[in-house]
Every structure is written in structure tokens, then in C-alpha cells.
N, C-alpha and C positions, 0 to 999 in steps of 0.2 A: 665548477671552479668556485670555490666558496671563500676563504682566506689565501690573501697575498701577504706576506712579511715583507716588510720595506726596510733595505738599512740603505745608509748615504753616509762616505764620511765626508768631510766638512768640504772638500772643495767638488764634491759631486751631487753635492745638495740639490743644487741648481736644474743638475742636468736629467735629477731626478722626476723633478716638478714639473720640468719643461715634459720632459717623457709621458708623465704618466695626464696632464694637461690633453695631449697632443693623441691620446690614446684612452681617452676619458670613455667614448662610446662604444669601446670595446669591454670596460669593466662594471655596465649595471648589475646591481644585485652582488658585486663581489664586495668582501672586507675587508679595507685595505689596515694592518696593523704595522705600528715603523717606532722603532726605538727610541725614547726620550727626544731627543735634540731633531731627529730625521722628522718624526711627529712634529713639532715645533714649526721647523722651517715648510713644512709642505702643510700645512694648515694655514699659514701666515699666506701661499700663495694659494688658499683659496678651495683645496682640497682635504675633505674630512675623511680622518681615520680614527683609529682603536690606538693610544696613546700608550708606551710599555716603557719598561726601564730602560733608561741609560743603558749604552752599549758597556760600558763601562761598567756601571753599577749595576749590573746584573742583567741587561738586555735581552746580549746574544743567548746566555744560561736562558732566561725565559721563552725566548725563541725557540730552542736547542729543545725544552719539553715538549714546546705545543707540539715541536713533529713528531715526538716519539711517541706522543698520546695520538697524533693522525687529525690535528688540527690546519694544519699546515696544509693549503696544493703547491705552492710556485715562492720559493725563496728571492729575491731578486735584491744584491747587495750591491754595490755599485761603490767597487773600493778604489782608493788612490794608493796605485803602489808604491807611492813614497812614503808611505805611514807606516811605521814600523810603533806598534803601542803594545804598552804593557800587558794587558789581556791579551793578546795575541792568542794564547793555551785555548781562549773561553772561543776564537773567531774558527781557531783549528777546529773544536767538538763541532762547532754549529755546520761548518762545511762538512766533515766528515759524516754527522750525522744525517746532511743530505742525501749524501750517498747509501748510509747503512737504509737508510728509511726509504729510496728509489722518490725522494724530490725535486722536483727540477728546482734546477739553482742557475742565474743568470746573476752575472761579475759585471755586462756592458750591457748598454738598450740595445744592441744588435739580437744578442739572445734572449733577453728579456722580453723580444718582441715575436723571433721566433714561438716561444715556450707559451706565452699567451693564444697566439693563431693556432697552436699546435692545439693545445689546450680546447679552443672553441673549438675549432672542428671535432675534436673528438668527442665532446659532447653532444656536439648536431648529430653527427654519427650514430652514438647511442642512444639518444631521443627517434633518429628513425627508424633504428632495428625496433625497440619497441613498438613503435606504430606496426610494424608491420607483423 
């Protein structure tokens, strides 16, 4: 597990930071990358990432590459479904695109926490097959 893509919108911000805080010793060595504003607010609490566009101003689209170049392991957005925003078309590609590209993509930190564990074991996993 090499890059996380972080989004938050504004009232999950929090619950982002708390999450990924609270789950800090399961992510050494990984890159955490989070869009304009998400970057912002999760640095302020103390957590450093890879700083990208505005969701808005082009974010999700840059997000939406890195998977299809194979930059991407674990999407993890954490939307408030009372926000209906103008980009909406750019939020659709970026989801869909998880799917065409086989990314896990976590909506809540229930799966976002799953898809991490899932994540590490499979790698211990494959670190043992080659040992052996």
C-alpha cells in the first residue's frame, strides 16, 4: 500500500483527521494525498500529506488520473450526503473510475478501516509467500 487519496467535504473534515490520527500506526511508509481544502484542514491537525487541487478546481479530475495511471491503492472520500455541488459529473468519474480500475473506495471510516486491514494483511501475506 503505497498512496491513499484523501477527500473530506467540509463537515467530515474533522472526522477525517480524527480517523486517520487514530489509525496513524497502521499507515508508515504510506502517502497520504487529499485535495486542496482536505490537505489544509488535516495538516492544521497535525498530519502531513501530498497537497492537490481543489475538489472543485480540478481535484477529483486529478485524482481520477493518478488511478487510471495505477497511482492510486485505497480512495477513501468521506462525503456528506447533504451536498449536492456543482462538479458532481467530475465526483461521478472519480467513483466510477474506482470501480473500472478495481480501487477500493471507502464513503465511511467503517470501510475505510476495513479496506486498510484488508490491505495489510494482504501484503504480510504476500511478503510470506515469498519468504517461502
Amino acid at each position: 500500500m503505497q498512496n491513499i487519496a484523501l477527500i473530506a467535504h467540509d463537515a467530515k473534515k474533522p472526522e477525517l483527521a480524527q480517523f486517520l490520527h487514530e489509525h496513524e500506526d497502521w499507515l508508515p511508509g504510506v502517502n497520504l494525498l487529499a485535495t486542496g481544502r482536505t490537505a489544509e484542514y488535516i495538516e492544521s491537525q497535525g498530519i502531513k500529506c501530498k497537497h492537490l487541487h481543489q475538489g472543485r478546481s480540478g481535484g477529483y479530475v486529478e485524482i481520477t488520473g493518478m488511478i487510471e495511471r495505477g497511482e492510486v491503492d485505497i480512495v477513501i472520500f468521506l462525503r456528506d450526503h447533504k451536498v449536492v455541488q456543482p462538479h458532481h459529473e467530475d465526483i461521478r468519474r472519480l467513483l466510477e473510475n474506482c470501480n473500472v480500475h478495481n480501487i477500493p473506495l471507502a464513503t465511511n471510516q467503517a470501510s475505510a478501516e476495513l479496506l486498510i486491514l484488508g490491505l495489510i494483511h494482504k501484503e504480510a501475506r504476500e511478503r510470506q509467500k515469498r519468504l517461502l
